[in-house]
N, C-alpha and C positions, 0 to 999 in steps of 0.2 A: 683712662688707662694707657692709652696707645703712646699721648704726651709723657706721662711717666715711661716708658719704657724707653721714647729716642732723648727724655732729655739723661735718664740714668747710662744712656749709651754713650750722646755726646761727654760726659761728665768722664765719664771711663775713658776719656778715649781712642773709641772704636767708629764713631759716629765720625767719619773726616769728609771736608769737603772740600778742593780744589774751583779758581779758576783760573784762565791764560787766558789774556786777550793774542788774538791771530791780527794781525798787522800786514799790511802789504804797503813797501815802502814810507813805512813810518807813518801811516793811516787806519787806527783801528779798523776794522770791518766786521768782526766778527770776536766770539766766544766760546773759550772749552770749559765744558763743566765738569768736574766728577766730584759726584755726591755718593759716597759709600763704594766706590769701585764702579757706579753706570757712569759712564761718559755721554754726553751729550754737546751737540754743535747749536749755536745757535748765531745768526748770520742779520745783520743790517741790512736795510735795503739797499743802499749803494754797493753792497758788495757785489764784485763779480759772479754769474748768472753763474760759470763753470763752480765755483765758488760752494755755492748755492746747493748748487746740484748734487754736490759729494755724499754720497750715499756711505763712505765709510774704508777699511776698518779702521777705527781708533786705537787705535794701537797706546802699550801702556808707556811709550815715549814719547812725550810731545815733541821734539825735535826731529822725529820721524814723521810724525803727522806733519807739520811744517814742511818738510822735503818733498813728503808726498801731494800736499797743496802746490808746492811753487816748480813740482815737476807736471802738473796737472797744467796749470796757467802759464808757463814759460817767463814767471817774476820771481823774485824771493819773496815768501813767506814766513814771519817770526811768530813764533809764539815767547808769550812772558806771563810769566806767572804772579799774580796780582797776592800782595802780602807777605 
């Protein structure tokens, strides 16, 4: 029942998912997810430890999240949205 319900969601829809790979100087390191409006971070292990750490907010701009990354680490940080 549950899979009928997200697949007659996605079909309508309403069911949207996002990602953006987060980059620093032209090296993925990381990924933004948002599945249905939650956002979610999720970080390689080579990525930088401050990086890592970011407890948040995610804001519903990813080029804000990126500023707020690359004013955290003192680099630029890109996001790009994959699709």
């Amino acid at each position: 029942m549950l899979l009928a319900k997200v697949l007659i969601g996605m079909l309508a829809g309403r069911a949207k998912s996002s990602c953006w790979t987060i980059s620093q100087y032209g090296r993925v390191v990381g990924t933004l997810m948002d599945e249905r409006g939650q956002r979610r971070l999720s970080w390689f292990n080579d990525a930088d430890p401050r990086l890592r750490n970011y407890a948040g907010p995610l804001s519903d701009d990813p080029s804000e999240l990126g500023r707020r990354l690359s004013l955290r680490i003192g680099v630029p940080i890109s996001l790009d949205v994959l699709g």
